[in-house]
Backbone as CSV, one residue per row, in Angstrom:
resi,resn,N_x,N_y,N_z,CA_x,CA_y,CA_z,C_x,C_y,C_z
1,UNK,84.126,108.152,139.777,85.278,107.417,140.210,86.505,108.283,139.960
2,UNK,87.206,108.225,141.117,88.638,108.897,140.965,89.972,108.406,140.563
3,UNK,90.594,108.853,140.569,92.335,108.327,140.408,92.262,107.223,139.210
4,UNK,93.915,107.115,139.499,94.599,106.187,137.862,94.556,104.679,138.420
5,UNK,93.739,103.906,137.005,93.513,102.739,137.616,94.089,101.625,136.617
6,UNK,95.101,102.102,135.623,96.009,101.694,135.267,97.340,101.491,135.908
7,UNK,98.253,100.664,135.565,99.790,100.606,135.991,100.265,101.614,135.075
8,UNK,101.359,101.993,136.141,102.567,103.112,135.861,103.865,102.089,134.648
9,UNK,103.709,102.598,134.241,104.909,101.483,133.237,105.750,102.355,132.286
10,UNK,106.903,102.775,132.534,107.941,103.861,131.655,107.965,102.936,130.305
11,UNK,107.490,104.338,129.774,107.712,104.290,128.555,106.301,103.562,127.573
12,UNK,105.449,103.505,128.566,104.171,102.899,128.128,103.185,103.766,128.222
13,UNK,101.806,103.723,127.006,100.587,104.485,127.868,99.538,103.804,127.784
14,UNK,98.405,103.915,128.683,97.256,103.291,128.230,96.035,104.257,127.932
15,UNK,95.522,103.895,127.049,94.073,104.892,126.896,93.148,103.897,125.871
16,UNK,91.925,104.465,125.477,90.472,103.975,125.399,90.042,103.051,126.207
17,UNK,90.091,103.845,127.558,89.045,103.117,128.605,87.852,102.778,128.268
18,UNK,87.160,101.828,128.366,85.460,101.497,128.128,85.352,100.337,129.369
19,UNK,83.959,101.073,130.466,83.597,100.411,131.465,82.764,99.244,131.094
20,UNK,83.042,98.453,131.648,81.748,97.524,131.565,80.428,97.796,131.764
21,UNK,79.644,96.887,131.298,77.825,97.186,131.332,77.841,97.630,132.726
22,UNK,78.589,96.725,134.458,78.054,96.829,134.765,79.041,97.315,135.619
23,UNK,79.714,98.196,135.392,80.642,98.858,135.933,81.467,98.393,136.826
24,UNK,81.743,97.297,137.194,82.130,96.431,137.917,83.784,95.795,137.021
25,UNK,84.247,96.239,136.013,85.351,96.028,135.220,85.775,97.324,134.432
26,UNK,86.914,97.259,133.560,87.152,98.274,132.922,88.301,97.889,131.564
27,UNK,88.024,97.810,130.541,89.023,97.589,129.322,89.438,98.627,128.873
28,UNK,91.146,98.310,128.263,92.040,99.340,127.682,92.508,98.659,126.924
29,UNK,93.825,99.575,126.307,94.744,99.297,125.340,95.947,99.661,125.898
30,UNK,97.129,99.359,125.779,98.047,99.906,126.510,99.149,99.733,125.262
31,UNK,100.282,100.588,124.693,101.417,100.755,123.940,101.957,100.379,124.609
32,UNK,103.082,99.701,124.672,104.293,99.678,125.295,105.708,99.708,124.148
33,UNK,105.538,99.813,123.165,106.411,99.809,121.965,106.900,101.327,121.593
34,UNK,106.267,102.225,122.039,106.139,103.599,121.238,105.443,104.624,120.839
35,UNK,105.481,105.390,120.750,104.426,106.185,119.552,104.008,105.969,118.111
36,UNK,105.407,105.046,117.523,105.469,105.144,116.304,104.854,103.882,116.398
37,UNK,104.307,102.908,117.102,104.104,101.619,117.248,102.531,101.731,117.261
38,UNK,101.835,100.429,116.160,100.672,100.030,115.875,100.475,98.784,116.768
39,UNK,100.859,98.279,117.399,100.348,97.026,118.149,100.128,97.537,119.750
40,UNK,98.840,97.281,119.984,98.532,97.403,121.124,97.883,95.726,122.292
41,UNK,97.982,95.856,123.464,97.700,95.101,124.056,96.552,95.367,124.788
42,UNK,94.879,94.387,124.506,94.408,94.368,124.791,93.808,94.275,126.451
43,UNK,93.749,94.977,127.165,93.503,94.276,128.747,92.452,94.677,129.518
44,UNK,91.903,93.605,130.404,90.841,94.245,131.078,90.953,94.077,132.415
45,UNK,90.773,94.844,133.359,90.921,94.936,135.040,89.299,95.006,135.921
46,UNK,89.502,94.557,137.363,88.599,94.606,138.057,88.596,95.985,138.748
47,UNK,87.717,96.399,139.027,87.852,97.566,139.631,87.291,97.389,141.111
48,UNK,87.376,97.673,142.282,88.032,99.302,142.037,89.699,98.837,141.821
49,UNK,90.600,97.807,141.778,92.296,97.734,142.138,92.292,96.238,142.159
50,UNK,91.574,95.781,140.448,92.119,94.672,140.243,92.973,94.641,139.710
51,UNK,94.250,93.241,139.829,95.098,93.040,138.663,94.924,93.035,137.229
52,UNK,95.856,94.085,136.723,95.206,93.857,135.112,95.272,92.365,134.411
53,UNK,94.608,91.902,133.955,94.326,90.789,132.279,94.630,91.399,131.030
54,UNK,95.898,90.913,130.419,96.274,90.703,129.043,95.696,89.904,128.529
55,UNK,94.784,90.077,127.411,94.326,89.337,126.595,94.805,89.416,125.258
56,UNK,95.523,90.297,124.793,96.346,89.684,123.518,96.834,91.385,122.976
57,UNK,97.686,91.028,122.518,98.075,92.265,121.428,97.517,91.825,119.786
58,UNK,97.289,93.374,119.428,96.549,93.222,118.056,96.892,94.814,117.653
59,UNK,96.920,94.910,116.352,96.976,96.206,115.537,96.455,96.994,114.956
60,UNK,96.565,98.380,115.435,95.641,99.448,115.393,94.441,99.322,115.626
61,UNK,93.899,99.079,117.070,92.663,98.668,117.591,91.885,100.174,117.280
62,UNK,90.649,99.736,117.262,89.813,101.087,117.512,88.280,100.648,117.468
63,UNK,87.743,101.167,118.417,86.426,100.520,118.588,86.010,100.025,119.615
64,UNK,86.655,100.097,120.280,86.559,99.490,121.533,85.392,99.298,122.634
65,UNK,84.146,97.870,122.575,83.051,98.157,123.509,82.790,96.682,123.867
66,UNK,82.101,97.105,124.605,81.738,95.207,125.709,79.981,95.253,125.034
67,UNK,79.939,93.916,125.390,78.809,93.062,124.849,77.731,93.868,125.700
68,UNK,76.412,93.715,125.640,75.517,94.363,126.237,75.446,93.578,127.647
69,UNK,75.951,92.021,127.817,76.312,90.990,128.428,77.628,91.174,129.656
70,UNK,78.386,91.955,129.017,79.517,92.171,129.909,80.022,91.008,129.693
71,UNK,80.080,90.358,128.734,80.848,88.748,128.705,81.584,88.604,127.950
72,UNK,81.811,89.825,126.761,82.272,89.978,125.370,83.026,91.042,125.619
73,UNK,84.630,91.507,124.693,84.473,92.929,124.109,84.769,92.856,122.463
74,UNK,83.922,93.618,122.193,84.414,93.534,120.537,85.156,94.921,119.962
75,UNK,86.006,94.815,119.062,86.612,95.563,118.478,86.848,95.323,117.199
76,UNK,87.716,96.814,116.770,88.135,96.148,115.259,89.583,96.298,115.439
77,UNK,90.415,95.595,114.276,91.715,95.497,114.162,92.633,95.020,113.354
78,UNK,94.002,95.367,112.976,94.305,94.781,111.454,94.622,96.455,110.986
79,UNK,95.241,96.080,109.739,95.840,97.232,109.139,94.492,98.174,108.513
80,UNK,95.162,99.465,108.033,93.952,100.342,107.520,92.853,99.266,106.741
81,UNK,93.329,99.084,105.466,92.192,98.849,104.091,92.001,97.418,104.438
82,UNK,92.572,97.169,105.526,91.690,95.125,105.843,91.790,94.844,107.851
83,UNK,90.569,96.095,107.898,90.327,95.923,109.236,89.393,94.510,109.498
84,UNK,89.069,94.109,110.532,88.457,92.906,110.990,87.926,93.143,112.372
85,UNK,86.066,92.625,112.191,86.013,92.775,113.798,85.716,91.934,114.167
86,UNK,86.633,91.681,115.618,86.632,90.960,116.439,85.870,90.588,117.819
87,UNK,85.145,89.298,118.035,85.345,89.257,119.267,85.919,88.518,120.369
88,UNK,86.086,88.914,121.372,86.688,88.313,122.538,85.796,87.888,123.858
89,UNK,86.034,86.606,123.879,84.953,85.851,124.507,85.932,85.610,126.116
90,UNK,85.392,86.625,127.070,85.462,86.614,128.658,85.518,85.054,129.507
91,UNK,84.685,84.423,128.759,84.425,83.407,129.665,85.594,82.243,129.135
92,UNK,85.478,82.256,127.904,86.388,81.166,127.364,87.718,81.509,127.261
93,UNK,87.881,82.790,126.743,89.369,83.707,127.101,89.919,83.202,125.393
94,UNK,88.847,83.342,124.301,89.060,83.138,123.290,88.832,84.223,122.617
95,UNK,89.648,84.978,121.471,89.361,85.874,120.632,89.177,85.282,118.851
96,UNK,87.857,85.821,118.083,87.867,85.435,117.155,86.876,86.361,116.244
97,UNK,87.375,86.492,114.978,87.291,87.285,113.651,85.384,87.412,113.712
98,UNK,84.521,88.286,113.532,83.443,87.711,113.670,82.828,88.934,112.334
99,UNK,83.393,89.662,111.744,83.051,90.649,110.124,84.277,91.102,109.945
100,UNK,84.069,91.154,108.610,84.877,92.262,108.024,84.871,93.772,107.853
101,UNK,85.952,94.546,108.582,85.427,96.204,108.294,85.822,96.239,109.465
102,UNK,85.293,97.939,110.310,85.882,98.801,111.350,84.897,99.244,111.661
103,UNK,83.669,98.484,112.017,82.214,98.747,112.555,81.491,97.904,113.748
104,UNK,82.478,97.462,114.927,81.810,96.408,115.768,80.696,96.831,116.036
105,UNK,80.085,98.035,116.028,78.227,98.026,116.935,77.581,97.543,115.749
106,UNK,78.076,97.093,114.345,76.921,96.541,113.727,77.086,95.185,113.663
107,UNK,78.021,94.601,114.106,78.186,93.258,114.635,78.075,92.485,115.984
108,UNK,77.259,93.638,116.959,76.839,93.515,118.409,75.585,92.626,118.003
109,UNK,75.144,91.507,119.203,73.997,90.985,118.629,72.627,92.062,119.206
């Protein structure tokens, strides 16, 4: 797949793309605060030139992967020494705490 399938937004960037299972979607993170800025906004788009989905801002994400389901993405997030991983439920459009730590593939079912 070619070209930028993010929005252009000054003064913003987006990166840690992760495709869906079934390639048919695509999740990021996008800054819009800065460099010096820890809160990122979670979002996921249709591809090939869907509108992006905000699903929430959260801090210092990292980890970033979808359910084996494509129905989930889980991550971790939260400050260094009290990360939390999360997941985010696609269908219900609910996000919620599901371990403690900065290890979502050991909290994948």
């Amino acid at each position: 797949m070619e070209g930028q399938v993010s929005p252009e937004v000054e003064g913003s960037y987006a990166f840690l793309p992760v495709y869906s299972p079934d390639g048919t979607q695509i999740a990021y993170l996008v800054n819009s605060s800065g460099l010096e800025s820890v809160q990122y906004t979670l979002v996921v788009q249709d591809l090939p030139a869907g509108e992006p989905r905000q699903l929430g801002t959260f801090e210092s994400v990292w980890y970033l992967e979808w359910s084996p389901d494509g129905r989930a993405l889980v991550f971790s997030a939260g400050p260094h020494l009290a990360q939390q991983v999360y997941g985010y439920d696609l269908v219900n459009g609910a996000s919620t705490v599901i371990a403690q730590g900065s290890e979502p593939s050991v909290a994948l079912p």
